[in-house]
C-alpha positions as CSV (number, residue, x, y, z in Angstrom):
1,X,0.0,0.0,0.0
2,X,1.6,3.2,-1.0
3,X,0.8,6.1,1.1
4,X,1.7,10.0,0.6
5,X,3.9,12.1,2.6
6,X,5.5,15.6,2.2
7,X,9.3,16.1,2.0
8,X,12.1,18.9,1.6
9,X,14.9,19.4,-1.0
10,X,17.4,21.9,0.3
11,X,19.5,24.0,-2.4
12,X,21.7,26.7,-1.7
13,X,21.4,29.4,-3.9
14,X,24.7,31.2,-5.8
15,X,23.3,34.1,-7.1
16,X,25.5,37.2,-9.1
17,X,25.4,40.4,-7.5
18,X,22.9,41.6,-9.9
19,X,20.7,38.6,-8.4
20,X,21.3,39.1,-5.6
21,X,20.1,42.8,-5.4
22,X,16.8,41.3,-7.0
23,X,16.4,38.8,-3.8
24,X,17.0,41.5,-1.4
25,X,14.5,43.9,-2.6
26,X,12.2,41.0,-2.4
27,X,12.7,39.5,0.4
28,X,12.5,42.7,1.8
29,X,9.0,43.4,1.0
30,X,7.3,40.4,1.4
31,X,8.4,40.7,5.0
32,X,6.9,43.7,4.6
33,X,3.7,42.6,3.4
34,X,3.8,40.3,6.1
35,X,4.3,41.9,9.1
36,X,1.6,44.4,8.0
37,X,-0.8,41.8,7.7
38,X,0.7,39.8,11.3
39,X,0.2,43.3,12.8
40,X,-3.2,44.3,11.8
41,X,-4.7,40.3,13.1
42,X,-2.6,40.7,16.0
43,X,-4.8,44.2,16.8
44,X,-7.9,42.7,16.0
45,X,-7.1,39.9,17.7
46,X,-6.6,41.4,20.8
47,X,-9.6,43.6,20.5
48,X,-11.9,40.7,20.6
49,X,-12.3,39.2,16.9
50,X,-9.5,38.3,14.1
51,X,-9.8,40.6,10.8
52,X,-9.5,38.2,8.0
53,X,-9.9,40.9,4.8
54,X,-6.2,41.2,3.0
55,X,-8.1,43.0,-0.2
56,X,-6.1,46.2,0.7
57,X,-2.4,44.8,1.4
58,X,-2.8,42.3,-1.4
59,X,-3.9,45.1,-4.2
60,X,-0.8,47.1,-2.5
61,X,2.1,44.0,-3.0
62,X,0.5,42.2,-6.1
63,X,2.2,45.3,-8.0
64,X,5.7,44.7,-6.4
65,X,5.9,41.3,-5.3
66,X,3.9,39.7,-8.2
67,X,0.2,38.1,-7.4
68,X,1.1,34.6,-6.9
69,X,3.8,35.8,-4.1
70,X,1.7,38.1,-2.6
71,X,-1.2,35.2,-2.5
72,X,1.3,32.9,-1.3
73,X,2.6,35.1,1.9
74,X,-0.8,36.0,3.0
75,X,-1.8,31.9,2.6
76,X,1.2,31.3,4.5
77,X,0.3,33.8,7.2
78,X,-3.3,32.4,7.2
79,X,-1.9,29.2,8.2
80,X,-0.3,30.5,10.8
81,X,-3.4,31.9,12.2
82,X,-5.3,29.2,11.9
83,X,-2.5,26.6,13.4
84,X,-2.8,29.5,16.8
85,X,-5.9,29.2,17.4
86,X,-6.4,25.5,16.8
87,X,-3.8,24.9,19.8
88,X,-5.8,27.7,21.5
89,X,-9.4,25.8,21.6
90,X,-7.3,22.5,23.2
91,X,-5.7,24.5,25.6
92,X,-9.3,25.6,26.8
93,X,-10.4,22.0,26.7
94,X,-7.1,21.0,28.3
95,X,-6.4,18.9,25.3
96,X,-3.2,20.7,24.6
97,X,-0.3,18.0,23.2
98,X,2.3,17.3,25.8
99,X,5.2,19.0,24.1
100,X,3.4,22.0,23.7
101,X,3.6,24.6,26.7
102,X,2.7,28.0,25.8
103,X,0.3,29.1,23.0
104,X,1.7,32.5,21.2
105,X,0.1,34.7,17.9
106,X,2.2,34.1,14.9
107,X,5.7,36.5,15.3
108,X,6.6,39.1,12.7
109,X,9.3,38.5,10.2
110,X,12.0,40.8,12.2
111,X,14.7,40.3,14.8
112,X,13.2,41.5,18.4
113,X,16.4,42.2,19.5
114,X,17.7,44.1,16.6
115,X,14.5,44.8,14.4
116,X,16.3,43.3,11.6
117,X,13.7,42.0,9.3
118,X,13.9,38.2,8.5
119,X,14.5,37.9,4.6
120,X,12.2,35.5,3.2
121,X,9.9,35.2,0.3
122,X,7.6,32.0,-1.0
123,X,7.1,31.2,-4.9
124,X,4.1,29.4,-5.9
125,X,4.3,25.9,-7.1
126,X,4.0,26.8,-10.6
127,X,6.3,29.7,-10.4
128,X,9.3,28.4,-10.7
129,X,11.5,25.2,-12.0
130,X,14.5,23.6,-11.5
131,X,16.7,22.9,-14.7
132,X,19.8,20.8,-14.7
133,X,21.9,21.0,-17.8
134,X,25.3,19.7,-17.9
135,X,25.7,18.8,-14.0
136,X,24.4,21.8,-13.2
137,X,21.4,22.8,-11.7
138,X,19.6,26.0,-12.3
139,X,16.5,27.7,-10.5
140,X,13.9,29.6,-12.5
141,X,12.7,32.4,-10.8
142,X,9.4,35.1,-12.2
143,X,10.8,38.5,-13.2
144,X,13.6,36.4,-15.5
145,X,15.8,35.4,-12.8
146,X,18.0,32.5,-13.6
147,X,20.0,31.4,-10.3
148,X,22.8,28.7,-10.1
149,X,21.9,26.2,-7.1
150,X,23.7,23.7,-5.9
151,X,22.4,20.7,-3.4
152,X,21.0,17.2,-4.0
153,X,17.6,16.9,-5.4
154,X,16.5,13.8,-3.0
155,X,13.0,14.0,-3.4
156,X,11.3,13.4,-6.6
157,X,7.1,14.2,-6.9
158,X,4.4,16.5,-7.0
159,X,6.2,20.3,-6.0
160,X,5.0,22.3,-3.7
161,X,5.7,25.7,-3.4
162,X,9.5,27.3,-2.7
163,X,10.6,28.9,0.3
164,X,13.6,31.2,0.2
165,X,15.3,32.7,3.4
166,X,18.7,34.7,4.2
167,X,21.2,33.3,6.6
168,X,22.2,36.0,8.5
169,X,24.9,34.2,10.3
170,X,26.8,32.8,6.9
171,X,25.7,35.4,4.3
172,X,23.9,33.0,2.3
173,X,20.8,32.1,0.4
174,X,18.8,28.8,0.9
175,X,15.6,27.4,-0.8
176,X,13.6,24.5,0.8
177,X,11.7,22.7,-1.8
178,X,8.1,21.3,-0.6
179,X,7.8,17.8,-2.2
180,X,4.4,15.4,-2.3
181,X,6.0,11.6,-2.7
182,X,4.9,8.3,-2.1
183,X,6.3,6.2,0.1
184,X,4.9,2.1,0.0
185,X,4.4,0.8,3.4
186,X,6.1,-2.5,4.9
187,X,3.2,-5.2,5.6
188,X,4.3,-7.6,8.0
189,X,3.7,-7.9,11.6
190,X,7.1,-8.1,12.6
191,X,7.8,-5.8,15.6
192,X,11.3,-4.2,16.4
193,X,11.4,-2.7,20.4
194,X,13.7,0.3,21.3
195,X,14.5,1.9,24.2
196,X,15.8,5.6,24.3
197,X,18.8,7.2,26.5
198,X,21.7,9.4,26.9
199,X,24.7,7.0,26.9
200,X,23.3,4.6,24.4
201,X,20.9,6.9,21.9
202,X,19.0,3.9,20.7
203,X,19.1,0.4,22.6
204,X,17.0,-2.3,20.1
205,X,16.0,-5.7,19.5
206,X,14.2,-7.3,17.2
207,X,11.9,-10.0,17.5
208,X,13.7,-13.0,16.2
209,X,16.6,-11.6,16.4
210,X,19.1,-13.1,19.7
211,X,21.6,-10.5,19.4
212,X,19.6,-7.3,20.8
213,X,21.7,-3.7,19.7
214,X,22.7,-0.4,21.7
215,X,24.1,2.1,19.3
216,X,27.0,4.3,21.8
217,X,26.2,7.7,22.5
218,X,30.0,8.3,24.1
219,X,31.5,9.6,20.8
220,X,28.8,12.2,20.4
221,X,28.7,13.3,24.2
222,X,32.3,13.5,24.0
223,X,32.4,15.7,21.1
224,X,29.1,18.0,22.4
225,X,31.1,18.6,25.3
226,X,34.5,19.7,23.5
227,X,32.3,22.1,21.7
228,X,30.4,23.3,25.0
229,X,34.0,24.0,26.3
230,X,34.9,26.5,23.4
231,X,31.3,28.0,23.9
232,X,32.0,28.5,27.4
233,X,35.4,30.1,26.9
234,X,34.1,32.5,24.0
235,X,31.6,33.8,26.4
236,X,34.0,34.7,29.4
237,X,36.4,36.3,26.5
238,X,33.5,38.2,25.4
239,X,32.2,39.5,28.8
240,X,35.8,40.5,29.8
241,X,36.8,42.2,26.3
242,X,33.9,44.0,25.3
243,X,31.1,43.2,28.1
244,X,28.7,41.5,25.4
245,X,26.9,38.4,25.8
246,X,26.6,37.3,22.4
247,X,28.5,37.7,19.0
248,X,28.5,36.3,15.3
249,X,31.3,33.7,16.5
250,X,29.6,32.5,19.5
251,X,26.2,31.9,17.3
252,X,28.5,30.2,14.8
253,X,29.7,27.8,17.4
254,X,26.2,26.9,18.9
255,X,25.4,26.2,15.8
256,X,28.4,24.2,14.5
257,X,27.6,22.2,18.5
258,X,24.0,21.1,16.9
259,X,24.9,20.6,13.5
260,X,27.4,18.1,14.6
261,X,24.9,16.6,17.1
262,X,21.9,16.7,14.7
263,X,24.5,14.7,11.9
264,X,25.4,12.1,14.1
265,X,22.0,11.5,15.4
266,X,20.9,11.2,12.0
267,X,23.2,8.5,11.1
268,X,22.5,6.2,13.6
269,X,18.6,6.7,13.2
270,X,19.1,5.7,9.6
271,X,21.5,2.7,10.4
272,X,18.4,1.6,12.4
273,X,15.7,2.3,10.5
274,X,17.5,0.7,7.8
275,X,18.5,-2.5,9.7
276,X,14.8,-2.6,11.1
277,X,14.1,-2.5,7.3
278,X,16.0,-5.2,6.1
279,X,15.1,-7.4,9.0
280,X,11.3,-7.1,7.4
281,X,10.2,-4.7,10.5
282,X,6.5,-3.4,10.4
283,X,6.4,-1.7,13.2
284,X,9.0,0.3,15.8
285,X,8.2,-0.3,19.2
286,X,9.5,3.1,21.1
287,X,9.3,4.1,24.7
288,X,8.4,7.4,25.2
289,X,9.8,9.4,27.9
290,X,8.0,12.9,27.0
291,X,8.3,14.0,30.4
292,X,11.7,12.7,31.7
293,X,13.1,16.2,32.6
294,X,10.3,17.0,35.1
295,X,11.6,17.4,38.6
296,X,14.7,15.7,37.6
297,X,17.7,17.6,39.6
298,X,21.0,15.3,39.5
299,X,23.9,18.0,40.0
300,X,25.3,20.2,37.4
301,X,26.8,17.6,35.0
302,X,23.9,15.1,34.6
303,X,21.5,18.2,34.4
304,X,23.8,19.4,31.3
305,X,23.7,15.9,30.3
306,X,19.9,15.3,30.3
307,X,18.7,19.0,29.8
308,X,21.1,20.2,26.8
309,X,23.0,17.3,25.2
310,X,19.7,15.2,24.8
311,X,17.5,16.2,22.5
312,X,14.4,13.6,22.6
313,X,12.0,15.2,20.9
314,X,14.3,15.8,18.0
315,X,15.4,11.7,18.2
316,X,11.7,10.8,18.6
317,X,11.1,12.9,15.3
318,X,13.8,11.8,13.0
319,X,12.8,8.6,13.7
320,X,9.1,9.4,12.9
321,X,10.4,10.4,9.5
322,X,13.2,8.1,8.7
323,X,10.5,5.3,9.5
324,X,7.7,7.0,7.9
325,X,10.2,7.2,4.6
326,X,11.0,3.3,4.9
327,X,7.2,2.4,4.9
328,X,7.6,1.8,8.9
329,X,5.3,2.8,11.5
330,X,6.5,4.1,14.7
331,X,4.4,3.6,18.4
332,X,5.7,5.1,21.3
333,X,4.4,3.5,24.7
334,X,4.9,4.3,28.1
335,X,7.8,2.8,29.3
336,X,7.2,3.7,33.4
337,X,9.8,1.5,35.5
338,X,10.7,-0.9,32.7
339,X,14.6,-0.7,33.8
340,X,13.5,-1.0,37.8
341,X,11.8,-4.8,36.9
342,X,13.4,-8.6,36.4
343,X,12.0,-9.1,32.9
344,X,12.9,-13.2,33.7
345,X,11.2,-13.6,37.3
346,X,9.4,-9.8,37.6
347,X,11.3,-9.5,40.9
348,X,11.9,-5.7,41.7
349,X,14.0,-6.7,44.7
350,X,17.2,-5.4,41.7
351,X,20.5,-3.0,42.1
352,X,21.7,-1.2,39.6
353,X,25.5,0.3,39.0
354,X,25.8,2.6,36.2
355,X,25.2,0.3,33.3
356,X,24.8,-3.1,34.9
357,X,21.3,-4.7,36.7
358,X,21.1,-7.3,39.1
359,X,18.7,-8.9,40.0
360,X,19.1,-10.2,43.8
361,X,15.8,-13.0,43.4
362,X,17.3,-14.8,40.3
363,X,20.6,-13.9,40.3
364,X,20.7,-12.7,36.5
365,X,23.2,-9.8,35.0
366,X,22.3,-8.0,32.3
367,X,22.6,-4.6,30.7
368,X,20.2,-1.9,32.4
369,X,18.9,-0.8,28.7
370,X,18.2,-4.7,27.5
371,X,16.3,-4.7,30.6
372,X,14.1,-2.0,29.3
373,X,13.4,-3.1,25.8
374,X,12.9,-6.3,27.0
375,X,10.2,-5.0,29.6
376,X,8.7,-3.1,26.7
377,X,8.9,-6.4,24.9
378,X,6.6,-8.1,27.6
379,X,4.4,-5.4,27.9
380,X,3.2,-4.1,24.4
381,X,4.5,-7.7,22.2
382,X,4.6,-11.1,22.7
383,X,7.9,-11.3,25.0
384,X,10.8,-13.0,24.3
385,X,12.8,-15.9,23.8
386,X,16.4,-16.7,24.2
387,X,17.6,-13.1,23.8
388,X,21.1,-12.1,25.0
389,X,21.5,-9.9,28.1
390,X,24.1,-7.7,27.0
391,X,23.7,-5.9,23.9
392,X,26.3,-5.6,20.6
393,X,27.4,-2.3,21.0
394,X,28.2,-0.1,17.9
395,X,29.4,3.3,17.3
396,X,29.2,5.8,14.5
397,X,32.5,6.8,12.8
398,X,32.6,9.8,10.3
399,X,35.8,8.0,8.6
400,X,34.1,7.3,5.3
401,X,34.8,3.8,3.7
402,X,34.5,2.4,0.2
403,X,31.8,2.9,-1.9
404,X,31.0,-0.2,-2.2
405,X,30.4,-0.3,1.8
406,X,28.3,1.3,4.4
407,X,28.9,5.3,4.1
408,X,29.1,5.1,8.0
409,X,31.1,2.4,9.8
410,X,29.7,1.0,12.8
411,X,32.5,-0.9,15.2
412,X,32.3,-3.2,18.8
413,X,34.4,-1.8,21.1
414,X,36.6,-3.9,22.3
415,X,36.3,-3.2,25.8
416,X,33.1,-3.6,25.6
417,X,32.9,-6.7,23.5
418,X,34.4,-8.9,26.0
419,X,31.6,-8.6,28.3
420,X,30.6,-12.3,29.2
421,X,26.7,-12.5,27.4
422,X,23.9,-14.3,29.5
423,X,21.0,-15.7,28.1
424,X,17.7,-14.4,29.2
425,X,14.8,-16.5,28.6
C-alpha cells in the first residue's frame, strides 16, 4: 500500500550580484507585506475578533511582489493563524499536546532584539523550476531570474511551493523545496522494540533476532562537550573584552555544536531504520519518555547531560520520519519502570550500577537498557525468547569507507565486547 507524505529538498542558492540585489528587494517586502498583515490580526485579535480581509495589502504588494507571491505570503500567514488558534481551543479544553507549553500569535518576520527583518519570500508551485543541464542545476525564478543552485535533489514528486530565506549568520541564500511523494508501506507484523537514553541513543531488538543492539552515544557526548567547552570560553572572552553576551562567533559555534549533534543522530537513526528495514520490521516499538526532565535535579553535569545534550524530541522525530520514509510505523508507549523490573522472574528486589542490573531474586546480569526493551517487549508484544542480556554495542565513525560499503562504519568496542553474554529467557 503506498501512502503520501510531504518532504524537503534543500539547495543553496549562488546568485550574481545583480541577483542578488533582486532577492534583497524582495525578500525585503514580502516581510513587509507580512508583518503588516501579522500586525493588523494581532490588533484585531486582541480587541476581541481576528480581521480576516487582505483585499487592501494584497492590491498594494501584487504590484511589487507579483500576485502569486503576494497570495502565497498572505496563505502562508493564514496558516499560521489558523495553526494558533487551533492549539488555542485545546488549551481551553485541556487537550493541549504534551510537548506543547505555551500558546503564542504568529511572530513578525524581524529580529526582536535588533528589528532586523527576517529575509524571506515564497514562490508558488508553478512559479518556478528547477533545470539541470550539464551537472548543473539551475532555479527559474518570475521576473527572468535564472540562479545557479547547488544541493542534491532527493526528493522526486508533485512540488510544492518554494521557500527562500537569508542566513544571517553565513551570508547565504537557501531554498527549501516542498515535495508530495509516495512512500509504500512495509506489511508484516514483525515488531522491532527500542529503548531511548543518553549513553546509548538507541538500545533495540528485534523480534527474532538473539543478538539485541545499543548504538553508543560516548563519541557524540564527547564531542558535544568539547564544543560546550569552546562555547564557554568565548563567552568569558566576550564578557571580559567588550562586556557582550553574544557575537557572530559564539552563534556560529552553537550552531556548529548542533549541527554536529543533529549529523550524528541522524546517522545512527538511519542505520536503524535501515536494519529494522532489512530485517522485514513493520512496526517500531519506542518508549516514550515525554516528560523525563520534570523534577529531575542530578547535580550540574547530569543536568547538562539530560537537559542540553539530549534532544528527545528531536530523536523521537527523525525517527518518525526516517520510518515513515522506509514504509515503517513508529508507536511510542509508556515505558514507566521498565529498567527498575526482572523481565525473567518480575522481581523488583534489583540494584543497579551505572550500566549493569542485578537482579538479587534470580541472580541474573544484564545490561540496564536490555532490561528496558525487554520490559517493553513483555508489555506491548509477545515477549521474548532466548535473547542475549548484553547488547552488541556499535558506534558511529565519520571516517568514510568504500563505496562499495556502508557510508558510515559501525565498530564493537573492544572493551566492551568482551563482556561475558547471559542468556535471558
Amino acid at each position: 500500500m503506498l501512502m503520501k507524505v510531504r518532504r524537503v529538498n534543500k539547495f543553496r542558492l549562488r546568485p550574481t550580484k545583480k541577483q542578488e540585489k533582486v532577492l534583497f528587494s524582495l525578500c525585503e517586502m514580502s516581510a513587509v507585506l507580512w508583518n503588516r498583515v501579522n500586525y493588523k490580526r494581532r490588533q484585531s485579535f486582541f480587541a476581541g475578533e481576528i480581521d480576516w480581509n487582505t483585499e487592501e495589502e494584497y492590491n498594494e504588494f501584487k504590484r511589487i511582489l507579483g500576485s502569486a507571491t503576494t497570495q502565497q505570503i498572505i496563505r502562508k500567514n493564514d496558516e499560521a493563524w489558523r495553526s494558533f488558534l487551533k492549539l488555542l481551543r485545546l488549551k481551553q479544553q485541556d487537550k493541549l499536546p504534551k510537548h506543547v507549553h505555551k500558546v503564542s500569535p504568529p511572530r513578525y518576520w524581524k529580529n526582536r532584539r535588533t528589528g532586523k527583518k527576517k529575509l524571506m519570500t515564497i514562490i508558488r508551485n508553478d512559479c518556478y523550476r528547477i533545470e539541470e543541464v550539464r551537472g548543473k542545476k539551475w532555479l527559474i525564478l518570475p521576473k527572468g531570474l535564472k540562479i545557479r543552485i547547488t544541493g542534491c535533489v532527493k526528493w522526486r514528486g508533485k512540488q510544492g511551493r518554494l521557500e527562500i530565506h537569508y542566513d544571517d549568520l553565513t551570508g547565504r541564500w537557501y531554498a527549501l523545496q516542498s515535495v508530495e511523494v509516495e512512500v509504500e508501506e512495509v506489511r508484516s507484523t514483525k515488531r522491532a522494540y527500542a529503548d531511548l537514553g543518553v549513553i546509548n541513543i538507541i538500545t533495540a531488538c528485534i523480534e527474532g533476532e538473539r543478538q539485541p543492539i545499543a548504538f553508543s552515544g560516548k563519541p557524540l557526548l564527547a564531542d558535544w562537550w568539547y564544543w560546550s567547552k569552546k562555547i564557554a570560553r568565548c563567552q568569558s572572552h566576550l564578557k571580559q573584552v567588550n562586556n557582550k553576551n553574544t557575537s557572530k562567533r559564539l552563534k556560529r559555534l552553537y550552531r556548529k555544536r548542533k549541527r554536529r549533534f543533529r549529523h550524528n543522530i541522524n546517522t545512527i537513526v538511519y542505520r536503524f531504520v535501515r536494519l529494522c528495514h532489512a530485517k522485514s520490521v513493520g512496526e517500531i516499538v519506542i518508549g516514550d519518555i515525554t516528560h523525563i526532565r520534570d523534577n529531575n535535579d542530578n547535580g550540574s553535569k547530569v543536568n547538562s547531560m539530560i537537559h542540553n545534550f539530549w534532544s528527545f524530541g528531536y530523536i523521537m522525530e527523525r525517527l518518525r520520519t526516517t520510518a515513515e520514509n522506509f514504509g515503517i510505523k513508529v508507536k511510542p508507549v509508556d515505558e514507566a519502570y521498565t529498567s527498575s523490573e526482572c523481565p525473567w522472574c518480575h522481581s523488583k528486589n534489583v540494584k543497579k550500577h551505572k550500566r549493569l542490573f542485578k537482579c538479587l531474586n534470580c541472580g541474573v546480569k544484564a545490561h540496564r537498557d536490555v532490561v528496558g526493551v525487554l520490559n517493553i517487549a513483555l508489555l506491548h508484544g509477545e515477549g521474548f525468547n532466548g535473547v542475549l542480556a548484553h547488547p552488541l554495542l556499535l558506534r558511529v565513525d565519520d571516517a568514510p569507507e568504500s563505496k562499495s560499503s556502508m557510508w558510515v562504519r559501525m565498530s564493537v568496542r573492544p572493551s566492551e565486547a568482551r563482556i561475558t553474554p547471559l542468556l535471558v529467557r
